[in-house]
N, C-alpha and C positions, 0 to 999 in steps of 0.2 A: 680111596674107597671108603666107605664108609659103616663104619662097625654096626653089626647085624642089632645089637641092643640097641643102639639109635634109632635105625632103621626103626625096628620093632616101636620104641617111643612115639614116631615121627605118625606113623599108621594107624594106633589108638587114640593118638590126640586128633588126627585127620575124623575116623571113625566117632570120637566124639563130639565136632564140630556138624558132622553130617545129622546124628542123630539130633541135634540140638537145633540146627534150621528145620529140619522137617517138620518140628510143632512152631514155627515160628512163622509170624505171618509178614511175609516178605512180599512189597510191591513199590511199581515206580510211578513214577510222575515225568510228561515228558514237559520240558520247559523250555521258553522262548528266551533264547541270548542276544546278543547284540549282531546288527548285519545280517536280520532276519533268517537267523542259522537258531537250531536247536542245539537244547543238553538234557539232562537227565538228573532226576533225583531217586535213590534207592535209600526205600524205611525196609526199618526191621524193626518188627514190633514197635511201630511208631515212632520209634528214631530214624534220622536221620543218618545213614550210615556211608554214603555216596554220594558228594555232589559234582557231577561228571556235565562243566561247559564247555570242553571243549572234545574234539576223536580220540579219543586215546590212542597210540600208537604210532601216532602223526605226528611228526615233527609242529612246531606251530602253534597258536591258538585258534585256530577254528573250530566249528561248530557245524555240526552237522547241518547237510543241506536241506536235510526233508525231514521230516517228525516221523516219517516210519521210517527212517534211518536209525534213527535215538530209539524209537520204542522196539526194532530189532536187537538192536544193542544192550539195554536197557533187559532185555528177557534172556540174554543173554549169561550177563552179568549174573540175572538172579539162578539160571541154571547152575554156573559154579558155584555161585553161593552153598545150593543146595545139594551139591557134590561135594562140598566140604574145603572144597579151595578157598582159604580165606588167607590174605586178600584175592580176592580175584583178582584174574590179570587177562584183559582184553589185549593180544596182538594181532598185527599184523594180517596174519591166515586167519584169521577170526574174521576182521572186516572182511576180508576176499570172500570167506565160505557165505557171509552174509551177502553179499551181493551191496556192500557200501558204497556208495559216491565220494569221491575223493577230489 
């Protein structure tokens, strides 16, 4: 288990990551990979902070089949972002709830 002052740490620093994307201007790029399959790039405040060519959570390298796959994903991503999840983590249920191709 993990001690409640942790905890507590873990929450503030969550909490100040959240506040800290919400003035930050987060946006993606959806991009063409190899074998006519897409990926993604995610800026944060014009950095480069994501560059996602292949499904994440997929075994493999491929590449998403279709560009509204990636820019589902892709909006995805910057949602946690701006829940303060950092790093973000695209699983599994993630693609499922999105309705991805696989």
């Amino acid at each position: 288990m993990i001690p409640d002052s942790v905890m507590q740490e873990m929450l503030e620093q969550k909490k100040q990551v959240t506040e800290q994307m919400a003035k930050a201007k987060i946006e993606y790029f959806v991009i063409n990979v190899p074998n006519d399959q897409f990926g993604y790039y995610i800026m944060i405040d014009g950095q480069m902070y994501i560059e996602q060519k292949n499904i994440p959570a997929v075994q493999g390298l491929n590449g998403f089949k279709t560009k509204e796959d990636a820019e589902k994903v892709a909006k995805r991503v910057i949602e946690k972002i701006k829940e303060g999840e950092m790093p973000p983590t695209i699983e599994m249920k993630d693609l499922e709830a999105l309705g991805v191709k696989m």
